[in-house]
Structure formats: C-alpha cells, structure tokens
C-alpha positions in Angstrom: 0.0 0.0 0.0 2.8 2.6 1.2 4.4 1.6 -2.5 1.8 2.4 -3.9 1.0 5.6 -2.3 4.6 6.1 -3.1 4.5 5.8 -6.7 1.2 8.0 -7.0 2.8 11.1 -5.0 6.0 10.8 -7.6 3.4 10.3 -10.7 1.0 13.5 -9.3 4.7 15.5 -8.2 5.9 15.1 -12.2 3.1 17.0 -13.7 2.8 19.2 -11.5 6.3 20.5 -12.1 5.3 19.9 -16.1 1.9 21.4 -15.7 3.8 24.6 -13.6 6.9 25.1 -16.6 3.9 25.3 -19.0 2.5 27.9 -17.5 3.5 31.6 -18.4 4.0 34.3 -14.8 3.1 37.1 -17.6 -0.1 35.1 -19.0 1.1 34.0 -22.2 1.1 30.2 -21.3 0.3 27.8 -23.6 -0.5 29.5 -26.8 2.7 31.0 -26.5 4.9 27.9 -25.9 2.4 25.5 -28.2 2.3 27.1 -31.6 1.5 31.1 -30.6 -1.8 32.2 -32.5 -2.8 28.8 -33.4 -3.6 27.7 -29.6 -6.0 30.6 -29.2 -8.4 29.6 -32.3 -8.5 26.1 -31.2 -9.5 27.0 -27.0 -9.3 30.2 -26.7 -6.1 32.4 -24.3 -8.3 32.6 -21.5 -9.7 29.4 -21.9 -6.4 27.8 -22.1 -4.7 29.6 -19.1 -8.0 29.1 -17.2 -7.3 25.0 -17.8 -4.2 24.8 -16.7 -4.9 27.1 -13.5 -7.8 24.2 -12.9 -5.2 21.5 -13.3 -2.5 23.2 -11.3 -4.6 23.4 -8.2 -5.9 19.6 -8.8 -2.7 18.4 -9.0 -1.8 20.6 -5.7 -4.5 19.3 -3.6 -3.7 16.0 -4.5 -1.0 15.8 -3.9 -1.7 17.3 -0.6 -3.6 14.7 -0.1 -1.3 11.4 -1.3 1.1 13.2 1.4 -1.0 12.9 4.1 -2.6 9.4 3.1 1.0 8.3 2.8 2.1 9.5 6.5 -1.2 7.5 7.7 -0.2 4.6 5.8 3.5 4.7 7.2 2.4 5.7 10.6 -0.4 2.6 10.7 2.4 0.3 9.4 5.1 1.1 11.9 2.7 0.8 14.5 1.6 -2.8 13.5 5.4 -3.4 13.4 6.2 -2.3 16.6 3.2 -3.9 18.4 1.5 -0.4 19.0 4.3 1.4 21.4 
C-alpha cells in the first residue's frame, strides 16, 4: 500500500512540475509555448490559461492529499510493526 502511495505522490509530483513550466508568470502560457496564434483559435487564451490554472490546483490538492494518506499509511504500518508502542 505505502508503495503504492509512493508511486502515486511521484506520478501526481511530475506534472505538476510539467503542468507549472507550461505555464506563463506574464499570462502568455500555452499559446505562446504551443504554436503562438494557433492555440488561441483552437480553446481560446483565457480558456487555455483558465485549464491549466484548474489542473494546477488539482494536482496541488492532491498531492496534498497522497502526502497525508501516505504518513497515515507509514504511521499505521510502523505501529503494527512495533506492536503499538
């Protein structure tokens, strides 16, 4: 289970840091890094950056929460180890 866990918080932590590099501090984002004008006909430049703001904060709060249902799982396990001290 704590592998598990472990694998998801790694999975959830890599795009995060690939959903935050595509993201622009100055709101040019994605239509600027994928293909300039052509991004904004297909979804729009506040759609886009809108989608990715959604994502970034999903990812966040799961993470968030892998984090502390990983400490549970850890916590549980080394007390079934150590006979509940």
């Amino acid at each position: 289970m704590v592998n598990l866990l472990t694998i998801l918080t790694g999975v959830v932590c890599l795009l995060l840091m690939l959903v935050v590099l595509i993201q622009n501090p100055k709101g040019g984002g994605i239509d600027s890094t994928f293909g300039g004008t052509q991004a904004n006909q297909v979804i729009g430049a506040s759609r886009s950056t809108a989608v990715i703001e959604k994502v970034t904060w999903g990812l966040a709060a799961a993470l968030f929460i892998l984090c502390i249902l990983t400490a549970l799982a850890v916590g549980a396990l080394d007390a079934g180890v150590s006979g509940g001290i």
